[in-house]
Every structure is written in C-alpha cells, then in structure tokens.
N, C-alpha and C positions, 0 to 999 in steps of 0.2 A: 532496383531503385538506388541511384548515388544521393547518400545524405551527404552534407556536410559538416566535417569534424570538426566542431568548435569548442570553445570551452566555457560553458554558461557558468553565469554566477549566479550561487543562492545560497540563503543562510537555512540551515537544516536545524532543527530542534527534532532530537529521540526521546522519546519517556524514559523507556530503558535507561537510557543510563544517570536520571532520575531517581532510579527504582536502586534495591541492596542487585548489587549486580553477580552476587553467588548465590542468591538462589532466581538467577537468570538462565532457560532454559533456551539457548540461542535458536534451535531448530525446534524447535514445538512451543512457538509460545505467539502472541498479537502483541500489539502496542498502537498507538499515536503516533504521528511526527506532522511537523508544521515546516512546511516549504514557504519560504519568504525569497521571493523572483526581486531583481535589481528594482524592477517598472513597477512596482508596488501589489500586485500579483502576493494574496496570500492563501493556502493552501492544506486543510486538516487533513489529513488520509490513513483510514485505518489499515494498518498491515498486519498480514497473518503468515506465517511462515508454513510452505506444505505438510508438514508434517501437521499443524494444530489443525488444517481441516479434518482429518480423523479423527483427533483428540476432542473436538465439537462435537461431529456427527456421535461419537463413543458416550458421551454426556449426557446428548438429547437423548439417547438410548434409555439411558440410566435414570433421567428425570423425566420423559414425557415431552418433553416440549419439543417443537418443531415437527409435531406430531411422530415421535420419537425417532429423530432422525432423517426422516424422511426427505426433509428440505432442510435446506442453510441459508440464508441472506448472506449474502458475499462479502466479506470486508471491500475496499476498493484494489490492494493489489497484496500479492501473493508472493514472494521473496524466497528467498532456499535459508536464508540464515539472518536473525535480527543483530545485525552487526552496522556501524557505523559505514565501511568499505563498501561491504552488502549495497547498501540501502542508498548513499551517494550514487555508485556507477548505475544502480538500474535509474533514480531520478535523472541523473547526467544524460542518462540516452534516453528515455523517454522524452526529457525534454528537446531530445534532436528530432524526434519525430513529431512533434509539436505540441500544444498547447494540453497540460495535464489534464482539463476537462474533457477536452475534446479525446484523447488517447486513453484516460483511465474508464470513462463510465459515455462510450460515442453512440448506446443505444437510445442515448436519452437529451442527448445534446442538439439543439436545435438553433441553426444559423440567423433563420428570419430569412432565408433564401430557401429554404424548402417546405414547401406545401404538400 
C-alpha cells in the first residue's frame, strides 16, 4: 500500500510529563494523552507501554481481580516507551493511515454504510 508522506498537525497533551518525572518509569508505566486534530477532532487515549501489560496481568495476580489475571481490558494503544518522540511518530503515522477512531479501536466503528 503507497501512503502518503505528509506532515499532520496536532497539539499533544502527555500526563507524564505533568507527573514528578523521576519516578517516571518510561517502559513499564500507562498514562493519558489528549490529541487535539487542526479540524477540531479531539481525542483521550489511554496508553500503555509493553512492558506494563505484564506489570497488570502480575497485579491482578496479586489482588484477584481480572479474575486473577486472566483477562485485561486493553488500554487503546500500546507504545514501546512513554516518551514525547515515542508517542508523536506513532500518532504521526497512524494518523497517515487514517482517522484515530477508525485505526485505534476498527472493531467497534461503525460507518452507517455497513449493515
């Protein structure tokens, strides 16, 4: 598939760096961020870095819930490191592939064209 390289604008809000940023664990930790699109497009999305899905499942172990690990309810995307850089290039191209509802959560997205 040829996408086209363009360069979107949007204004990125991180919690993290919000938060004391030394006891910020870049690769094992979630957070919030809020995508604000030029067209008025506004966007919460919780992210989890791979490493904190173990760090969950390890939890619910620990407390029971999720009937102890068993299942997880997914944040919406999944990152390798909660970093600024991080977190722009994957929004940057996912928004090349198109509309964040439609690419982050497409099992659930409904056009009004499909029955």
């Amino acid at each position: 598939m040829n996408r086209q390289i363009t360069k979107l604008n949007f204004k990125l809000w991180l919690e993290f760096e919000e938060v004391d940023t030394k006891n910020w664990d870049i690769e094992n930790e979630f957070c919030n961020i809020h995508v604000d699109l030029e067209d008025g497009r506004h966007y919460g999305i919780n992210v989890w870095t791979y490493k904190f899905l173990q760090t969950a499942i390890d939890d619910d172990k620990k407390t029971g819930q999720n009937l102890s690990g068993l299942y997880q309810k997914p944040p919406d995307l999944f990152v390798k490191e909660l970093t600024r850089e991080c977190i722009e290039q994957t929004i940057q191209d996912l928004l090349k592939i198109g509309d964040l509802e439609k690419v982050l959560n497409p099992s659930i997205y409904y056009s009004g064209s499909n029955k």
